[in-house]
C-alpha positions as CSV (number, residue, x, y, z in Angstrom):
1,X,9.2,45.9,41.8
2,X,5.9,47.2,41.5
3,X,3.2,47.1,39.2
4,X,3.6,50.4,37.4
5,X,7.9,49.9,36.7
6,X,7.2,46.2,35.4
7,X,5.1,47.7,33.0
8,X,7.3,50.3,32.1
9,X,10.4,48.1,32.1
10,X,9.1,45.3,30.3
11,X,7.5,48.3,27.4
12,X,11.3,49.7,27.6
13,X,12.6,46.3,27.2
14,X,10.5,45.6,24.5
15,X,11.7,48.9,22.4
16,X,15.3,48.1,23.0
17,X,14.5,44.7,21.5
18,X,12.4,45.3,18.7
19,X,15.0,48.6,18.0
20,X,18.0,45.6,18.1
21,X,16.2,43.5,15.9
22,X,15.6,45.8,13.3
23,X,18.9,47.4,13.5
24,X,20.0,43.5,12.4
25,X,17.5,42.9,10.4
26,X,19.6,43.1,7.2
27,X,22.1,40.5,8.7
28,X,20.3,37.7,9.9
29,X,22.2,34.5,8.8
30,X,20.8,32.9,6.3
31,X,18.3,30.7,6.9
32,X,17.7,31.4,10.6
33,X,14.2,32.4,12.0
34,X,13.6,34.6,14.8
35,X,10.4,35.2,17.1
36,X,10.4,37.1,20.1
37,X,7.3,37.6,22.8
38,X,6.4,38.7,26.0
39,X,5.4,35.8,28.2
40,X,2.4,36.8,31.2
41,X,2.9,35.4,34.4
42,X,0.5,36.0,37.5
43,X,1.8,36.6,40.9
44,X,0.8,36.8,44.8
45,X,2.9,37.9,47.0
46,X,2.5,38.3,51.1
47,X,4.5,39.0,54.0
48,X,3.6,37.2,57.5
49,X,5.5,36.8,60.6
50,X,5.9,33.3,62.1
51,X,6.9,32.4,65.9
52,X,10.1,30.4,65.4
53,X,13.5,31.5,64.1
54,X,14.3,31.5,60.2
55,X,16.1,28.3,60.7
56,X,12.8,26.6,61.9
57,X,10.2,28.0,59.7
58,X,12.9,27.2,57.1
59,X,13.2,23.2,57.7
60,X,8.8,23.5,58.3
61,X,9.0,24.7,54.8
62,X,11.3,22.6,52.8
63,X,8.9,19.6,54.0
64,X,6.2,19.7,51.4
65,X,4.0,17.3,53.5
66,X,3.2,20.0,55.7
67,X,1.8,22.4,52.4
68,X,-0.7,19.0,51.2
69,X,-3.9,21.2,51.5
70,X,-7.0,21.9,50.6
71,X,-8.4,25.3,49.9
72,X,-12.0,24.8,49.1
73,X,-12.6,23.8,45.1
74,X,-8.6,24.1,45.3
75,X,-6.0,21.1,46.1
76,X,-2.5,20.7,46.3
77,X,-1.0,17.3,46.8
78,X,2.0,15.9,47.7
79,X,2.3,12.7,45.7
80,X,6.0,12.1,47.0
81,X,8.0,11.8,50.5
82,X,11.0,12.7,49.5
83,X,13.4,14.8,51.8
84,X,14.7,18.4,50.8
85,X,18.0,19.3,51.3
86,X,20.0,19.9,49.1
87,X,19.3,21.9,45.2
88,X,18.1,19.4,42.7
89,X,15.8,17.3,45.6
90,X,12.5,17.5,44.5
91,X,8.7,16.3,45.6
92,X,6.1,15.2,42.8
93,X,2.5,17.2,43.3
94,X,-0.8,17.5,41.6
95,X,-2.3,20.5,41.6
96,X,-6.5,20.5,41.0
97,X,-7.9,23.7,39.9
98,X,-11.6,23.7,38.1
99,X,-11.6,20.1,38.5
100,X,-8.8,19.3,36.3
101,X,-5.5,18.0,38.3
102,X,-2.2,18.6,36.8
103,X,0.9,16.8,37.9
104,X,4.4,18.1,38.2
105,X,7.6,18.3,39.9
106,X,8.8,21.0,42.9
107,X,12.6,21.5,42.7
108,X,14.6,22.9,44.9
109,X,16.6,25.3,43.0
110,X,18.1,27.8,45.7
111,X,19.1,27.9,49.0
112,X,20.7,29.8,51.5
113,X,20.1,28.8,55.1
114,X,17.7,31.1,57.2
115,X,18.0,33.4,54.4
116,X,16.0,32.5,51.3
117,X,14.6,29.3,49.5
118,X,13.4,29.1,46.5
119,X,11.5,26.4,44.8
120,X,10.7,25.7,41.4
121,X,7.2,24.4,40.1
122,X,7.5,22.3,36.6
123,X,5.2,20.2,34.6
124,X,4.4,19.4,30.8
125,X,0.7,20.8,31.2
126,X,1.4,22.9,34.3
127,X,3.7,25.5,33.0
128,X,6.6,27.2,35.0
129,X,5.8,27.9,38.7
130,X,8.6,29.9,40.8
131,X,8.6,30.0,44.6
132,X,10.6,32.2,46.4
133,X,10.6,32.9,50.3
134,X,12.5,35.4,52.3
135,X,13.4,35.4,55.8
136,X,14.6,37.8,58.4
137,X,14.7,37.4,61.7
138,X,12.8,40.0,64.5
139,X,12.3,40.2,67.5
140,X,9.2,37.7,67.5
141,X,10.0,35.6,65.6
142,X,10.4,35.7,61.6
143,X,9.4,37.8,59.0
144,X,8.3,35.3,56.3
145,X,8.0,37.1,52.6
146,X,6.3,34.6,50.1
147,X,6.5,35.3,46.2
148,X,5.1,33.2,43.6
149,X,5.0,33.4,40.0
150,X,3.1,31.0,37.4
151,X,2.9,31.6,33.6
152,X,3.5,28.8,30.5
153,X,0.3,26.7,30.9
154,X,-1.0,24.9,28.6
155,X,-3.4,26.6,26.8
156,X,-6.5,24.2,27.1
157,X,-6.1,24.5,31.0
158,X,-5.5,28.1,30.5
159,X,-8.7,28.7,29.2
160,X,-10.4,26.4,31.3
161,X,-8.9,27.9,34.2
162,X,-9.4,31.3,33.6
163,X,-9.7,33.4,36.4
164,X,-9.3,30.0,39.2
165,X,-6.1,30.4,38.5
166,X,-5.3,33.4,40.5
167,X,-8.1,32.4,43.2
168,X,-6.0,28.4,43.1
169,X,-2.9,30.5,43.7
170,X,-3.3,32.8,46.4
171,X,-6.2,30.5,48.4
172,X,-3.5,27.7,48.1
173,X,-0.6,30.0,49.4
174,X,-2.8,31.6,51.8
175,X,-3.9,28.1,53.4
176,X,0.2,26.6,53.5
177,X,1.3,30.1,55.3
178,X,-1.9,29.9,57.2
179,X,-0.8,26.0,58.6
180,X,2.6,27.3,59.5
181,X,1.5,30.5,61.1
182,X,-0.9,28.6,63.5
183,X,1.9,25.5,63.7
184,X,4.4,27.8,65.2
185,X,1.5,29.5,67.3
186,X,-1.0,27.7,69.3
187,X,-3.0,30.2,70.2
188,X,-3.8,30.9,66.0
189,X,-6.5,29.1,64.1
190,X,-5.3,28.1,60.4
191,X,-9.5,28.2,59.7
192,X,-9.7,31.5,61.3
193,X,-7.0,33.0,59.5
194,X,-8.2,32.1,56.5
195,X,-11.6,33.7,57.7
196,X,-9.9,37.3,57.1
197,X,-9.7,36.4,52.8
198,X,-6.6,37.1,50.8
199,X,-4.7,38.9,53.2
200,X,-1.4,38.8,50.2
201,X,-1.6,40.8,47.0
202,X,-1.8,39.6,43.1
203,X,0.1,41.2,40.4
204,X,1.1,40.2,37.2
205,X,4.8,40.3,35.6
206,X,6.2,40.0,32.2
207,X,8.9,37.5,31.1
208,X,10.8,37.9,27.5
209,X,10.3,34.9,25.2
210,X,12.8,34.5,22.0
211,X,12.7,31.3,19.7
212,X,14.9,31.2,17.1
213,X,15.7,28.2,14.1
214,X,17.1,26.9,11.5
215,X,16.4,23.6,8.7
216,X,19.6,21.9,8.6
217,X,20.0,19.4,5.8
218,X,21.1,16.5,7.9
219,X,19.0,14.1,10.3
220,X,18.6,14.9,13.7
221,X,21.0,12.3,15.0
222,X,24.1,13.6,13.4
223,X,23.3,17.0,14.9
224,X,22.3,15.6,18.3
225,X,25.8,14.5,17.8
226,X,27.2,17.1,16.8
227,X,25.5,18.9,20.4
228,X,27.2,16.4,22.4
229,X,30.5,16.8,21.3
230,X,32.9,18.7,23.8
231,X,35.2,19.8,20.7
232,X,32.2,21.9,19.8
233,X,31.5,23.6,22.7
234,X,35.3,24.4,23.4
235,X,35.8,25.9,19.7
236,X,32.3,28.1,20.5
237,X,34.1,29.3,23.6
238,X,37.3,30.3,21.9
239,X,35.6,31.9,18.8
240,X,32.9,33.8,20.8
241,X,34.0,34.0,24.6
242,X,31.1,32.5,25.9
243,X,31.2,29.1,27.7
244,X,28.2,27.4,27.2
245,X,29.9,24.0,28.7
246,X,27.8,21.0,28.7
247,X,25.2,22.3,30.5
248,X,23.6,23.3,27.6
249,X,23.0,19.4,26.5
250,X,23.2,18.0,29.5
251,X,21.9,14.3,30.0
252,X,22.3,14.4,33.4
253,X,19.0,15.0,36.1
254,X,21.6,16.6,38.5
255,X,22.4,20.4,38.8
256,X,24.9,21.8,36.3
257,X,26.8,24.4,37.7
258,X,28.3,26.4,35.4
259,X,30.2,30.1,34.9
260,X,28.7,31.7,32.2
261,X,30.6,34.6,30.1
262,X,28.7,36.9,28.0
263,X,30.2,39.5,26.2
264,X,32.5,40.8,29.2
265,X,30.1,39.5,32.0
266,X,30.7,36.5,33.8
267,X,27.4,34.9,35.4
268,X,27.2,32.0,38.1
269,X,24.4,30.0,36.6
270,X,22.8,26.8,38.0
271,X,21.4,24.6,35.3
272,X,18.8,22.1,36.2
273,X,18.0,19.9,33.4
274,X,14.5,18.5,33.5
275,X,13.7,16.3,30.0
276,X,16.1,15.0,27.9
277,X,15.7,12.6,24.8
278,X,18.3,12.0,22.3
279,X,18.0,13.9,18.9
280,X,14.6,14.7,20.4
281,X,14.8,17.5,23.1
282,X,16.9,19.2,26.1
283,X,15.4,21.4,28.5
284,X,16.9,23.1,31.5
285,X,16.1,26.0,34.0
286,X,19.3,28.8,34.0
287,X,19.1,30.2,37.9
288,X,21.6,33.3,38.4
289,X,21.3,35.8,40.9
290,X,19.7,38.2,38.6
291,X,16.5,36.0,37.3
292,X,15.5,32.5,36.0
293,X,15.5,31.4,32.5
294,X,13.9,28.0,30.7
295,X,15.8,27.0,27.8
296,X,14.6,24.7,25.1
297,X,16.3,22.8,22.4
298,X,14.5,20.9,19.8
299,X,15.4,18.6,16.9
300,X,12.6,17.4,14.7
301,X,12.6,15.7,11.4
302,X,11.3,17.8,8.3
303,X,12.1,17.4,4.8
304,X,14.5,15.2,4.6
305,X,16.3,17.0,6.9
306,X,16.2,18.0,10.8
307,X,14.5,21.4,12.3
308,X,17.3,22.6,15.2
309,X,15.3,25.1,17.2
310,X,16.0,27.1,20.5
311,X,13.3,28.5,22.4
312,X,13.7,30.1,25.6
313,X,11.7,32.4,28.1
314,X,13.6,35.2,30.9
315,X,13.2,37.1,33.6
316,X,13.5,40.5,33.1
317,X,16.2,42.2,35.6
318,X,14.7,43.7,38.6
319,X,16.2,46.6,37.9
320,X,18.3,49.2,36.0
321,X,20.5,50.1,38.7
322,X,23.7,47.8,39.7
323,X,23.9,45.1,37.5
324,X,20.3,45.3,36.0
325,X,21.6,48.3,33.2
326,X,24.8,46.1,31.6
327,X,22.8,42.9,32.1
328,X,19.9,44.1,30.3
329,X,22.3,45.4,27.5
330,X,23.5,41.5,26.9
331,X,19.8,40.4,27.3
332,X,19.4,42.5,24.3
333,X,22.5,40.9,22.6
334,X,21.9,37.2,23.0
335,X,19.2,37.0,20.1
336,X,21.4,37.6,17.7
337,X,24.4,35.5,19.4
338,X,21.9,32.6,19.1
339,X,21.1,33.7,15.3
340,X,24.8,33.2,14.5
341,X,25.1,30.1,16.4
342,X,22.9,28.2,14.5
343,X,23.8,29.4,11.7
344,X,27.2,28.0,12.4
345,X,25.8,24.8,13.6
346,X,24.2,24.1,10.0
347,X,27.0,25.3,8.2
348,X,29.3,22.7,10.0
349,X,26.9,19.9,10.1
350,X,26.0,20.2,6.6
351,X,30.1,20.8,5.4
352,X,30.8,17.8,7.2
353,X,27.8,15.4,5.5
């Protein structure tokens, strides 16, 4: 999508929302709390061709030893030499920018051989990261398309890196395509390559942020238990049609697979859980065909009680046409679902103290 329909979406998007949440406004459940934003991220993108078939540049790119590089004042490095095969396999990395390295995990979060292979880049100071390459095959070789998307940092670094960032990420892409463009062809120069500048092209996009909570009078381990009950989750999925199966709470580092039904719509969803602590936290990564979302749920002590908080950032669909129009009608819907569900959640907590 380009720069001018992001824009436009993402300001349509934000009507519909703002239109929805005003329309409920005289509703809200009692005692629930509900933000909405729109979340920046910046993006490079570039399209290359490689001399090997997709299958090769493929297995070059799932090894992450071969993308340790150095980009001038810019460094990625593989900390880890751990294979990747299959989704859920991950490397650890550090990435430097301005002098200030930030360490993280790369997950592999989708794959479909020769096809497409997307990674995802996740830290708690280096913000969400997505990685997405396409491949079609020609008659030379490959047609390589490399995406990648970074938004979520933490402030401090944010500001520190200011505009690094966008030189980090597209000198640092620039240099790993560079490596495998010359490692498939003799006869190219990485250096000289990178000679030519930023050959790919930055643009920013827009992800929609919603947190919504509740103070439930009850401490956060008799909610947390609450959570982890299957009872729960199969009464939600009777009383609203939606399966949020144990995905949601999951204490488990493996993928969660998962089908997902949302007011008519069923979705294939991937969960990839990445921190969990007991009455503390759970946060997961959502990966459909359509987008990417994080989800966040948080439990913390407050007067005398326990703050139960949801907080989570989404793509926006790529488009209206297909499945973007009814998908982006149950976008719109699932901040007030949420609403309800928690306020469920403290009425039956609190009945049952």
């Amino acid at each position: 999508m380009g720069m001018r329909k992001v824009l436009i979406f993402g300001a349509v998007l934000s009507l519909l929302l703002s239109a929805a949440c005003a329309k409920k406004a005289g509703k809200k459940p009692s005692g629930v709390v509900h933000q909405s934003s729109t979340v920046r991220f910046t993006g490079y993108k570039i399209t290359v061709e490689a001399k090997a078939p997709p299958a090769e540049v493929e297995q070059w790119l799932r090894d992450w030893r071969n993308l340790d590089a150095a980009a001038g004042p810019y460094r990625l490095r593989i900390l880890s030499q751990n294979k990747i095969e299959k989704l859920g396999d991950s490397v650890d990395a550090r990435v430097e920018i301005a002098g200030v390295g930030m360490t993280g995990k790369i997950i592999l979060v989708h794959r479909k051989p020769a096809s497409q292979l997307w990674f995802l880049f996740n830290g708690s100071r280096t913000g969400l990261g997505m990685l997405r390459y396409e491949f079609k095959e020609i008659p030379a070789g490959t047609r390589v398309s490399l995406r990648f998307e970074v938004g979520e940092l933490d402030p401090f670094l944010a500001g520190l890196a200011g505009d690094s960032l966008q030189q980090a990420v597209g000198r640092l892409m620039e240099k790993g395509i560079a490596n495998g463009q010359a490692y498939f062809d003799p006869s190219l120069s990485a250096e000289e390559l990178m000679a030519r500048g930023i050959r790919g092209e930055f643009y920013n996009t827009f992800y929609q942020g919603h947190r919504t909570e509740v103070w439930i009078n009850s401490p956060p381990e008799k909610i947390a238990d609450y959570l982890l009950n299957p009872d729960v989750w199969q009464a939600y999925k009777e009383k609203y049609g939606t399966d949020f199966s144990k995905c949601m709470v999951s204490a488990s580092a493996e993928p969660c697979p998962m089908k997902f039904k949302i007011f008519g719509m069923d979705y294939d969803i991937t969960s990839f859980p990445t921190s969990y602590q007991y009455a503390d936290n759970s946060v997961s990564f959502w990966l459909a065909k359509q987008m990417i979302a994080r989800f966040k749920i948080l439990l913390q002590p407050e007067s005398g009680g326990a703050r139960l908080t949801v907080d989570y950032i989404m793509e926006l669909p790529p488009s209206f046409a297909q499945e973007g129009g009814p998908l982006l009608m149950n976008i719109i819907q699932i901040p007030s679902m949420l609403e309800q569900l928690l306020s469920n959640v403290k009425k039956d907590v609190e009945n049952a103290s």
